[in-house]
C-alpha positions in Angstrom: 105.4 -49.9 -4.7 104.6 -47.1 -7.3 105.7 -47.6 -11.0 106.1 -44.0 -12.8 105.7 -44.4 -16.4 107.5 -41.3 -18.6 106.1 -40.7 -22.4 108.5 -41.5 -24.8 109.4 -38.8 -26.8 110.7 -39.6 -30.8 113.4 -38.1 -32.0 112.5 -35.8 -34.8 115.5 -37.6 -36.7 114.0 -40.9 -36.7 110.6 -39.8 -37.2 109.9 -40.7 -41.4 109.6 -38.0 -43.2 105.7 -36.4 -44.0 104.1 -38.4 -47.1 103.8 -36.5 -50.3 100.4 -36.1 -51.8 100.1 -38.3 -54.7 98.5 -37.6 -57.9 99.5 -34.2 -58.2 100.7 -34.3 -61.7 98.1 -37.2 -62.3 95.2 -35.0 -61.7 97.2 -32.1 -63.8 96.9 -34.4 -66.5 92.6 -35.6 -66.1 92.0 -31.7 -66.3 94.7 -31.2 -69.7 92.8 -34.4 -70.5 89.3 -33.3 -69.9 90.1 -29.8 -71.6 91.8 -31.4 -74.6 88.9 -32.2 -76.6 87.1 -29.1 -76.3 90.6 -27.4 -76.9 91.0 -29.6 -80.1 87.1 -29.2 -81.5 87.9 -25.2 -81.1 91.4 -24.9 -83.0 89.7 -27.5 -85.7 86.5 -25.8 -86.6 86.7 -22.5 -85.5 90.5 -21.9 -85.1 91.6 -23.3 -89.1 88.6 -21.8 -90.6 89.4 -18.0 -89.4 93.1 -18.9 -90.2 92.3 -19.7 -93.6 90.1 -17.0 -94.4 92.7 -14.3 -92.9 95.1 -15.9 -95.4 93.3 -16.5 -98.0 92.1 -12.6 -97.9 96.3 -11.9 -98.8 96.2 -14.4 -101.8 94.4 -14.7 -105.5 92.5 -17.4 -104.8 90.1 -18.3 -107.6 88.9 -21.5 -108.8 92.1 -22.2 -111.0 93.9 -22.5 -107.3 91.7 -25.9 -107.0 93.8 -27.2 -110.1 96.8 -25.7 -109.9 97.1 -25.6 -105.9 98.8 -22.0 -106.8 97.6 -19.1 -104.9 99.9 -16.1 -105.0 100.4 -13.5 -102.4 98.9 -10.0 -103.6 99.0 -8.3 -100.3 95.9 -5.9 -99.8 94.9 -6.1 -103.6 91.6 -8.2 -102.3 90.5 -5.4 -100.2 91.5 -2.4 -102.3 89.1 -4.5 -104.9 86.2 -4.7 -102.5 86.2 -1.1 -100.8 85.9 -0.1 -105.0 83.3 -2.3 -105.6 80.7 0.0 -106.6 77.9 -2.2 -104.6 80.3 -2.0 -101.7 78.8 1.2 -100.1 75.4 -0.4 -100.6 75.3 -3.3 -99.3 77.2 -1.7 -96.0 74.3 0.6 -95.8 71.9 -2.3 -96.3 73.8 -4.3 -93.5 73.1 -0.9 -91.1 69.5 -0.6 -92.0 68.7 -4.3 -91.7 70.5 -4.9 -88.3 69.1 -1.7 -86.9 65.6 -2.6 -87.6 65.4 -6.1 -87.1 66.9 -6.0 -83.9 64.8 -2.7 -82.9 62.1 -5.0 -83.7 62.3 -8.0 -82.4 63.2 -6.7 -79.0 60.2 -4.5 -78.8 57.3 -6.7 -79.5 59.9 -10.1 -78.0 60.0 -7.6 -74.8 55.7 -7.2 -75.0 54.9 -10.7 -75.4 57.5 -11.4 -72.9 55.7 -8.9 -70.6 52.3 -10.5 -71.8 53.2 -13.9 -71.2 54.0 -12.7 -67.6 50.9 -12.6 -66.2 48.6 -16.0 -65.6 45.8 -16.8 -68.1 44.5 -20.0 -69.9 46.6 -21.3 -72.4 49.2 -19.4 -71.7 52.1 -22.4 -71.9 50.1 -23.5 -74.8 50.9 -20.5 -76.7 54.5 -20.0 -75.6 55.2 -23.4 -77.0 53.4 -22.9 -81.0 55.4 -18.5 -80.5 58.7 -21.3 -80.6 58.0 -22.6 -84.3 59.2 -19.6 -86.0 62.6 -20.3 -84.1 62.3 -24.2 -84.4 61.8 -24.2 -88.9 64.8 -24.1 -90.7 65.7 -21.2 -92.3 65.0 -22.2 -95.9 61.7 -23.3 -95.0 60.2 -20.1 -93.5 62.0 -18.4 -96.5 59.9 -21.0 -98.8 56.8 -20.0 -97.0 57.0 -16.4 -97.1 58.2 -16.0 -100.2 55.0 -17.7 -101.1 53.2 -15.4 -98.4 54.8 -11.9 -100.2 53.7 -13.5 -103.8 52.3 -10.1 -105.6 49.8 -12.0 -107.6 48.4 -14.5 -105.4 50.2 -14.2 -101.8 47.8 -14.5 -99.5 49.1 -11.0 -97.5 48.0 -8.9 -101.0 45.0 -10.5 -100.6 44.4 -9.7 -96.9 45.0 -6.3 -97.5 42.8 -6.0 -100.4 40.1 -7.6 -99.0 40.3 -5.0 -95.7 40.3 -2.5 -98.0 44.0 -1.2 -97.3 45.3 -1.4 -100.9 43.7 -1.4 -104.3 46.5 -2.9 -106.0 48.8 -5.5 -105.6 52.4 -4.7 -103.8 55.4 -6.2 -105.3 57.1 -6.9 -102.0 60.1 -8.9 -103.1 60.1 -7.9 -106.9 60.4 -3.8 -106.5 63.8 -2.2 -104.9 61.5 0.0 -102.8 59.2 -2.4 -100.7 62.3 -5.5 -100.8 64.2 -4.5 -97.9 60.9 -3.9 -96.0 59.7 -7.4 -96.6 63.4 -9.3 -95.8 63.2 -6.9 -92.4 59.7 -7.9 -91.8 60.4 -11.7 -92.2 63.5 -11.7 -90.3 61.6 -10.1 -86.8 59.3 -12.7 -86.9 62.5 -15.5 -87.1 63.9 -13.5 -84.0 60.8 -12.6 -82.1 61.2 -16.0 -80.3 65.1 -15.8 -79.2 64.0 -12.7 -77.6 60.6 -13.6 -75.9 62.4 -16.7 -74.3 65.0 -15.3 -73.0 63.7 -12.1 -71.4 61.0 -14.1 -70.4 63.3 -16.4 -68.5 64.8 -12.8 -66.8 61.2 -11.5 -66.3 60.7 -14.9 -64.5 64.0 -14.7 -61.8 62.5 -11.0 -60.6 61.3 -11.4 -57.2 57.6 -10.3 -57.1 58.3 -8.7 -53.5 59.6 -5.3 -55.4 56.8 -5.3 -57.3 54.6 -4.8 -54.2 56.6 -2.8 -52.6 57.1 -0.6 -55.7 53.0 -0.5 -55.3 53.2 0.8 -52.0 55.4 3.8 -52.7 53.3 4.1 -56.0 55.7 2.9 -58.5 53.0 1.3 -60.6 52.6 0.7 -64.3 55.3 2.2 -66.7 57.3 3.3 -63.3 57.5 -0.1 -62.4 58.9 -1.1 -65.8 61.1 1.9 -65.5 62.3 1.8 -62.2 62.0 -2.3 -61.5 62.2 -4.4 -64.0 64.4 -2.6 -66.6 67.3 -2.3 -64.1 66.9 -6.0 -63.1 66.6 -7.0 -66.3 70.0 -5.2 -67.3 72.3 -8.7 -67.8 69.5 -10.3 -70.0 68.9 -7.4 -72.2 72.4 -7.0 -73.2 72.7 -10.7 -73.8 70.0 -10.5 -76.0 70.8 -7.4 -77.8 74.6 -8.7 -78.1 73.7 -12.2 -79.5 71.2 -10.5 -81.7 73.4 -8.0 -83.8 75.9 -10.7 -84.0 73.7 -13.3 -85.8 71.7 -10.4 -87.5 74.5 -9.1 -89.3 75.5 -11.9 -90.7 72.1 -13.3 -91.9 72.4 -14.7 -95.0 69.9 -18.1 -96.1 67.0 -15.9 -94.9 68.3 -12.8 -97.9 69.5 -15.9 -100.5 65.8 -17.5 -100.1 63.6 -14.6 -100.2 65.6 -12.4 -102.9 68.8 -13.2 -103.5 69.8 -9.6 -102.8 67.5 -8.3 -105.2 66.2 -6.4 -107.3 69.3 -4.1 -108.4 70.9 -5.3 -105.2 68.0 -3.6 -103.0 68.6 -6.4 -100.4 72.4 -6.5 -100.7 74.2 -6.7 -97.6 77.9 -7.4 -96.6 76.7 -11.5 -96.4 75.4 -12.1 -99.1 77.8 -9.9 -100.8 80.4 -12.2 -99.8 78.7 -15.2 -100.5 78.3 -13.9 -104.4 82.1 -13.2 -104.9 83.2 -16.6 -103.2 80.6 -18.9 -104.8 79.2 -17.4 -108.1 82.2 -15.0 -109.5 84.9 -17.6 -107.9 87.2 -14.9 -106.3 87.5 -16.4 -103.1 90.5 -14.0 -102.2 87.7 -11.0 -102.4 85.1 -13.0 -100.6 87.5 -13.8 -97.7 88.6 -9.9 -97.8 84.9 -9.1 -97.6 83.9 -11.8 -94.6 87.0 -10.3 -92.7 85.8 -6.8 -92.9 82.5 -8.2 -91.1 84.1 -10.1 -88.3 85.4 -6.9 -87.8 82.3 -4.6 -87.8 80.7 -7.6 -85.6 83.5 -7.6 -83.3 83.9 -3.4 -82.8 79.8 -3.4 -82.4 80.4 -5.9 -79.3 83.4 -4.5 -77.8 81.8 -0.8 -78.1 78.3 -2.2 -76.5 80.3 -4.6 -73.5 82.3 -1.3 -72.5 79.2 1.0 -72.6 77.1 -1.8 -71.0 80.0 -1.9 -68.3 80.5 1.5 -67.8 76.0 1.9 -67.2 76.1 -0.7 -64.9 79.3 1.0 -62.8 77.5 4.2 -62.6 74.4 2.5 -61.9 
């Protein structure tokens, strides 16, 4: 006798319905709660800050505001004041020449030593480690130590140079309005030379040696290869460095305030320390914001100009 068995079938009506993934909105709330803090540091410290400033650019806000708590609106009176300021137009100017230079600078002989560094050779970690302490010193301290190094009576450069034979008389390098700003751009590519070398030396590092020999074989050797291989490939890296370098350039202001002051006759006045002066030691804090406003805006055109150029190279090719 033969038993034939038929598979039951269930009725889609009784069948429960599908489960429902759980923790949707749980794990909504782990990333809000993840995000939060960074979200929260931000609007605290870098949020309120430019806030303030914006507002306190549109106010007379002087030292008697830290008594009274008054600080009346006067609309675009701080920035009339400081486009008159007759040291205004100088210290811009100073701002140019010192960005333009130190950053020149500092990528050319960070870009050598990055290239030098390259290549195998005793010591060569050893010395990549002691180029860092430039970067590694506070700034206050390197100021200290080159303002002692630029003394015009017993720095030890004067002396060097006198005992070569290249002067025959002391240069006042921080005391005379004509060599100042040469010295405070001089000090400030040695403080940068580091940031650069490390970072281009890091891009030098991820190009694949294979081009390089086969850029040998079809003779691209020497400046070619530089040219044709490495500059290319080293596109991202160089436009991080230059970006991140005009952006803290600009705004240098310790490295001026140790060294000078923004002296003599304001040789070494830039838009910084400029700033810093009408804030902290003539109290109108209303011009001082006006002033730090008008370079987060210089700082921020000089980066959108140089992302959409950089972006517009690297479409092209």
């Amino acid at each position: 006798m033969t038993t034939t068995t038929h598979p039951v079938t269930a009725d889609p009506e009784l069948s429960p319905p599908p489960r429902r993934r759980r923790g949707g909105r749980g794990d909504a709330l782990v990333r809000y709660g993840f995000v939060a803090p960074a979200a929260i540091y931000l609007a605290l410290f870098f949020g309120f800050p430019i806030v303030k400033n914006f507002t306190m650019s549109f106010q007379e806000y002087t030292s008697a505001t830290f008594f009274t708590g008054e600080a009346p609106f006067n609309g675009l009176a701080n920035y009339l004041a400081v486009f008159n300021d007759p040291i205004f137009i100088k210290a811009l100017v100073n701002t140019a020449i010192f960005t333009v230079v130190s950053i020149a600078g500092q990528f050319v002989i960070g870009m050598g030593l990055a290239l030098f560094f390259r290549k195998s050779f005793p010591l060569s970690a050893f010395l990549r480690s002691m180029l860092l302490l430039p970067w590694l010193l506070p700034m206050i301290v390197s100021a200290a130590v080159w303002r002692w190094i630029l003394e015009q009576d017993s720095g030890i450069l004067n002396q060097f140079l006198s005992a070569i034979g290249v002067i025959s008389s002391p240069i006042p390098w921080l005391t005379s309005s004509d060599t100042a700003l040469i010295a405070v751009v001089m000090v400030n590519i040695w403080l940068g030379i580091p940031f650069n070398v490390v970072l281009l030396y890091s891009g030098l590092q991820a190009i694949p040696t294979e081009l390089y020999e086969a850029g040998e074989i079809d003779g691209a050797t020497g400046w070619k290869s530089f040219r044709y291989i490495t500059l290319p490939l080293l596109r991202p890296v160089v436009s991080v460095v230059l970006l991140l370098g005009v952006i803290y350039t600009i705004k240098v202001l310790d490295l001026i305030l140790g060294l000078t002051g923004g002296g003599p006759a304001n040789a070494t006045q830039t838009i910084a320390t400029r700033s810093y002066e009408m804030s902290f030691i003539e109290f109108d804090f209303g011009q001082g914001a006006a002033l730090g406003n008008v370079l987060i805006v210089i700082a921020l055109l000089f980066a959108v100009v140089y992302l959409r150029a950089n972006a517009r190279s690297a479409k092209n090719g």
